[in-house]
C-alpha positions in Angstrom: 137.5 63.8 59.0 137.8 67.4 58.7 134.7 69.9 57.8 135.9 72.9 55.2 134.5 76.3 55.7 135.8 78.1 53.5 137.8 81.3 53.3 136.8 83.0 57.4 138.7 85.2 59.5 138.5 82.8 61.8 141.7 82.2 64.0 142.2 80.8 67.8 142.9 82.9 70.0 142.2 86.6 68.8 142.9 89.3 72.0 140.5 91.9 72.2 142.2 94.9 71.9 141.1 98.4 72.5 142.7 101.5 70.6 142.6 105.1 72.5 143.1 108.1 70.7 142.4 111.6 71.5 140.4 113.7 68.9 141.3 117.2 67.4 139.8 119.1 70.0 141.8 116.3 72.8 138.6 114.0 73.8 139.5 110.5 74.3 138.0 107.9 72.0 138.7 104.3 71.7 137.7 101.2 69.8 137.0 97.1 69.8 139.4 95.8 67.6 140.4 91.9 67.4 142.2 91.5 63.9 145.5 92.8 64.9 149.4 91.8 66.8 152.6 92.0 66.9 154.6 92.2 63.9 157.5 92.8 64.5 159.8 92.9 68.0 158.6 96.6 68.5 155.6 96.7 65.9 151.8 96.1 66.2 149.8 95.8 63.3 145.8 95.9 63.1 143.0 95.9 61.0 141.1 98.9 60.8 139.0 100.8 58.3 138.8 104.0 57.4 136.1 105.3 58.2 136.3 104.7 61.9 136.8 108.3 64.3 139.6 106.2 65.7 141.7 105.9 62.6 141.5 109.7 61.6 142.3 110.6 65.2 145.4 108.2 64.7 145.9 110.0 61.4 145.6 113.4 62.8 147.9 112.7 66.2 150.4 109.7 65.0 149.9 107.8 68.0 147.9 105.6 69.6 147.5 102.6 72.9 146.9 99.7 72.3 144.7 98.1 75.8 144.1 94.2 76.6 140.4 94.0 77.3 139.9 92.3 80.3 137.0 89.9 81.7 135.9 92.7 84.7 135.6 95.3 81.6 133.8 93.1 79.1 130.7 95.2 78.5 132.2 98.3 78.5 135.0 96.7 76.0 132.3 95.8 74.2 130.4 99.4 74.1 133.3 101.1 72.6 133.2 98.1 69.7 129.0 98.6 69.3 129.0 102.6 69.5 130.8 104.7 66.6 133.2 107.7 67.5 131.5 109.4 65.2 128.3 109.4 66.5 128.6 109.8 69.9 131.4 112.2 71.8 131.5 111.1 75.1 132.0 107.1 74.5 134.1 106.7 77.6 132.5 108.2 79.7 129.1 106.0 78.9 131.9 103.1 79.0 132.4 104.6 82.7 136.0 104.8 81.7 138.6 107.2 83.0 142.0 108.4 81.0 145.4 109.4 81.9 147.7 110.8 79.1 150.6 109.0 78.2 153.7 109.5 79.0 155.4 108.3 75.8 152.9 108.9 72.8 149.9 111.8 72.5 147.1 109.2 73.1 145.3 108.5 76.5 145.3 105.7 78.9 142.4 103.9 80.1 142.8 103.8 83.2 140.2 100.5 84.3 142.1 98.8 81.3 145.4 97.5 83.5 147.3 96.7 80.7 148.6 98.7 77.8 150.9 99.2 74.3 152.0 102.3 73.7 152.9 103.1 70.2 153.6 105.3 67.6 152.3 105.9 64.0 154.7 104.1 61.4 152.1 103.4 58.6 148.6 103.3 57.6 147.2 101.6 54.0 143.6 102.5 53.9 142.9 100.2 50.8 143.8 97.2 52.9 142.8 98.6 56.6 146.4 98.0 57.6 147.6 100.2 60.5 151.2 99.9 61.6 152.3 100.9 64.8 156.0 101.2 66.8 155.8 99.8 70.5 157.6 102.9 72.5 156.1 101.6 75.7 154.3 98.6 77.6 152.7 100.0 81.1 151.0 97.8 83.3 149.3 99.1 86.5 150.2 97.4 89.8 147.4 95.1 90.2 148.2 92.8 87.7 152.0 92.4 88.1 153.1 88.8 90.2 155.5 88.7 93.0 158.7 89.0 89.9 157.6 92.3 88.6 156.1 91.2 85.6 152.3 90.9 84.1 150.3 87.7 85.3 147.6 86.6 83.0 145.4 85.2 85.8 145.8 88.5 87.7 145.0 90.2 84.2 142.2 88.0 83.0 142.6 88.8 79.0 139.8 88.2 77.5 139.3 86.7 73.2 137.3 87.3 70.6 135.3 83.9 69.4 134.5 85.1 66.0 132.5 81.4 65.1 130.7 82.1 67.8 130.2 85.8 68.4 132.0 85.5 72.0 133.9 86.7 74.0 136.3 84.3 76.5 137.8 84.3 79.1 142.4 83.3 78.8 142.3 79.0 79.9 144.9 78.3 82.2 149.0 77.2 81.5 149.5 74.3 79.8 153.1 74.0 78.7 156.4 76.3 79.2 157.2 78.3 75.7 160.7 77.9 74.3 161.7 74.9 76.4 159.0 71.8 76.4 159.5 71.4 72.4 163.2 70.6 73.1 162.7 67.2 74.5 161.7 66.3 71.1 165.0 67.2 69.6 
């Protein structure tokens, strides 16, 4: 038997992502944002309003990074998400973050975040919070990359957003190989 709750935002898993801007004057800001992923092979789409300091830095400098929060970083993750932008200046550095510009779009990198998107501005519909984004870049800092080269989610350590149960968790463990387990059903 199944138990109906009605229309939530409730899906399983949501990433926790944090946005990073710089402001007019070049400060870094960033965000806790979990309604948002890819949509597209080299578009990110999130839900974010308005009114945020992060959206009209977007809006002012047409890029953006998109960060995976991580497990070591949780509070701090979780600051940027409880403090508003436009309250308080110098959020990363009460986050006791650090930024390097990057490379491929005018918005920082945090640099105790290991694991970023790098995008551009395509779109933004303030009525429905949508923000639209083109992937120019993935980096990934050392630390986090397995013996191939490429980003390992236990080196990472993701963490989700539980939104039934105001949490935040920690990525569970490999439980299947995408793309190729399915076909012995066919």
């Amino acid at each position: 038997m199944r138990k109906n709750f009605g229309a939530k935002p409730w899906t399983y898993p949501q990433p926790v992502f944090i946005l990073a801007t710089y402001g007019e004057d070049g400060t870094p800001d960033a965000m806790n944002a979990a309604w948002g992923g890819i949509s597209g092979s080299t578009e990110l789409s999130m839900c974010i309003s308005a009114g945020h300091k992060t959206t009209a830095n977007i809006l002012s400098r047409k890029a953006f990074t998109v960060s995976m929060a991580t497990a070591e970083q949780a509070v701090a993750c979780d600051y940027v998400g409880v403090e508003s932008g436009n309250s308080v200046t110098n959020k990363l550095e009460k986050a006791g973050w650090h930024t390097t510009k990057s490379e491929f779009v005018d918005a920082p990198l945090i640099d105790e975040l290991p694991m970023a998107v790098e995008c551009r501005l395509v779109r933004y519909e303030a009525e429905s919070g949508r923000l639209v984004g083109k992937i120019v870049n993935v980096s990934a800092d050392a630390s986090v990359l397995d013996g191939d080269g490429n980003i390992d989610p236990d080196k990472l350590q993701p963490i989700l957003f539980d939104p039934i149960h105001s949490a935040y968790r920690k990525m569970g463990e490999k439980v299947g190989n995408a793309f190729q387990d399915g076909a012995k059903l066919k």
